[in-house]
Structures are given as C-alpha cells and as structure tokens.
C-alpha positions in Angstrom: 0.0 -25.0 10.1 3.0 -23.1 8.7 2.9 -19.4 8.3 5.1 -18.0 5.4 6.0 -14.4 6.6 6.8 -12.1 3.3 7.5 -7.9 3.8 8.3 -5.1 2.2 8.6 -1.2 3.1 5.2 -1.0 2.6 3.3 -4.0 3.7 3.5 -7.5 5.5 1.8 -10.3 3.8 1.2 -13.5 6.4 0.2 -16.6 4.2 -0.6 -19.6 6.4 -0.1 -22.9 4.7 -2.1 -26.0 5.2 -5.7 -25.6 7.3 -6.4 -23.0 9.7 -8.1 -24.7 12.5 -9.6 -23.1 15.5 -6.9 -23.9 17.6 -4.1 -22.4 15.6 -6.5 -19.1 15.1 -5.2 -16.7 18.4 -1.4 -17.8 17.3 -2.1 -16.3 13.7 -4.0 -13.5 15.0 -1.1 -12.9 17.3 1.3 -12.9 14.6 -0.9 -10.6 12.4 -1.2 -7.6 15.7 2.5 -8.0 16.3 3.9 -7.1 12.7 5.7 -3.5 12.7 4.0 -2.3 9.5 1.1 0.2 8.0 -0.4 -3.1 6.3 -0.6 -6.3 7.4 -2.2 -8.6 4.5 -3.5 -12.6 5.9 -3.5 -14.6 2.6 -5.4 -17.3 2.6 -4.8 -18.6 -0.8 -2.8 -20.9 -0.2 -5.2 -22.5 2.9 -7.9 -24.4 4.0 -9.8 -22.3 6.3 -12.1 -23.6 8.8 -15.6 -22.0 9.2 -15.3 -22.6 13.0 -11.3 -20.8 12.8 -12.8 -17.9 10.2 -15.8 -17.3 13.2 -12.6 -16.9 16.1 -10.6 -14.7 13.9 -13.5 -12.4 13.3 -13.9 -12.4 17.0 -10.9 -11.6 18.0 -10.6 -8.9 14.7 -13.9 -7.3 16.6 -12.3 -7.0 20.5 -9.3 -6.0 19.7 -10.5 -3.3 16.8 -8.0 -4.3 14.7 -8.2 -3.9 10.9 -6.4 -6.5 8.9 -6.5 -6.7 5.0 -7.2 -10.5 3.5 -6.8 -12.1 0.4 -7.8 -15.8 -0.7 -10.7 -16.1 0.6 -14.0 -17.7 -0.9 -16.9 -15.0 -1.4 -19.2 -17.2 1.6 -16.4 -17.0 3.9 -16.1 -13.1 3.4 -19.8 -13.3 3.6 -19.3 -14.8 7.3 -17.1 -12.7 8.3 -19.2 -9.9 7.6 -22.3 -11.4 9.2 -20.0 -12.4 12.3 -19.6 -8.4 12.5 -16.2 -7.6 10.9 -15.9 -5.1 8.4 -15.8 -6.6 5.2 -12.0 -6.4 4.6 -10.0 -4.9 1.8 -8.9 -7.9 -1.0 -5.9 -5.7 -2.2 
C-alpha cells in the first residue's frame, strides 16, 4: 500500500492507494496522528479497504481520542465504524 500525501494551509489529505490491510493499518494511523495540521482528511477513494483493517483503525481512532475526517468510504463501512464506537466522521 502506497500513501499519496497532498496539503495545503488548511488541511492534509492522506489517500492510501491499493488495499488497506490490517497489517498496514497502525502505519497509516501513524501517519494520520503525525501530520502538523488543523485537518487531517484519510481518503479512501481510491482503496480497497479491509473490514478487518477498517475494525483496527477505529480502534486505534477510540484509544488514542483522535478525530480524523474521511472521505471514500462505502455507507456499511461508515456504518461499522460507528457500531465499532467511532464517531461517525465528517465526509467533507
């Protein structure tokens, strides 16, 4: 999995490319905590997202009480996240 790094003054869009597997999911949550900015936007338009990866993310979302905006994802994924216990996150 690539991730395609894109910023501006006022936000940091992270777009991985290819399939998000649960092994590559602390390395993108990593990069998403690390970003110097007032938004940091994962967009998932671009890739296929693994429900088993999507579960870690929230996880790690939840103990580190981090909010995170994403775009691209399918309305049942967003519904898993949500039932996983993340807030439902912003799509803009």
């Amino acid at each position: 999995m690539r991730i395609e790094r894109i910023a501006n003054d006022s936000e940091c869009l992270l777009r991985p490319r290819g399939e998000l597997r649960l092994e590559a999911t602390r390395e993108l949550f990593e990069r998403a905590t690390q970003e110097d900015s007032d938004r940091v936007v994962l967009d998932f338009s671009a890739c296929e997202v693994e429900d088993r990866a999507l579960s870690a993310l929230a996880e790690l979302l939840n103990e580190a009480h981090v909010r995170l905006f994403v775009r691209g994802l399918r309305d049942r994924q967003l519904r898993l996240l949500e039932y996983l216990g993340a807030e439902r996150p912003s799509a803009h």
